[in-house]
C-alpha positions in Angstrom: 13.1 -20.4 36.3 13.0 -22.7 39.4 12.4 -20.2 41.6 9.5 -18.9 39.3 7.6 -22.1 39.3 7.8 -22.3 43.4 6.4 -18.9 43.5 3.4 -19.4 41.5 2.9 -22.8 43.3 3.3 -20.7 46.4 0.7 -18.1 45.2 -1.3 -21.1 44.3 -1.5 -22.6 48.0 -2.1 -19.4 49.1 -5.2 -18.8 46.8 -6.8 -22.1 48.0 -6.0 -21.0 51.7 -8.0 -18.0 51.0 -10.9 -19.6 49.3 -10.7 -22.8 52.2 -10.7 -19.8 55.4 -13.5 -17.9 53.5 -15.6 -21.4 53.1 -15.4 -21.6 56.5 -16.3 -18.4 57.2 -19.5 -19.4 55.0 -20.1 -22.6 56.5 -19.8 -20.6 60.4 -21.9 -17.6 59.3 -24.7 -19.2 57.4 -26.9 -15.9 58.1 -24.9 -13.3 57.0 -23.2 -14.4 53.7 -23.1 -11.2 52.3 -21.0 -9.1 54.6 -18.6 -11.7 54.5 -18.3 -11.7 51.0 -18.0 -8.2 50.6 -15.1 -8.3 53.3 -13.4 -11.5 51.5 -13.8 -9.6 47.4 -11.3 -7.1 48.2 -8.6 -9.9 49.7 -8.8 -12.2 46.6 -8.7 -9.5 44.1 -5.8 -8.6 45.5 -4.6 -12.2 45.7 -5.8 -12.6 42.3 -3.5 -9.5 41.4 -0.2 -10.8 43.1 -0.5 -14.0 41.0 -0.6 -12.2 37.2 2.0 -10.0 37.8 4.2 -13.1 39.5 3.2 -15.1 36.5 4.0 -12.2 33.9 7.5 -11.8 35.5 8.0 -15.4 34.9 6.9 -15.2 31.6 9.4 -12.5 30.9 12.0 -13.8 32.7 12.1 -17.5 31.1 12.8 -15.4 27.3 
């Protein structure tokens, strides 16, 4: 059960990595927001995706 909490604290940092680097991006390409957001969707779906099946295997696990 440890190691379940660390990996969805883990998934967690990462998520606010992603969301800190794609600010960024924002804040450095004022312009053209919209190219950048539809290169960035893809990468936190994804993200997004990692995290519910890590949280649903910790879910099952801990019954």
């Amino acid at each position: 059960m440890k190691g379940c909490i660390e990996n969805e604290l883990a998934k967690r940092i990462v998520i606010f990595n992603v969301l800190a680097i794609a600010t960024l991006l924002m804040l450095l390409f004022e312009g053209s927001l919209f190219p950048i957001i539809v290169y960035l969707m893809p990468l936190l779906i994804l993200v997004l995706a990692i995290i519910l099946v890590m949280i649903r295997k910790c879910s099952l696990s801990s019954f």
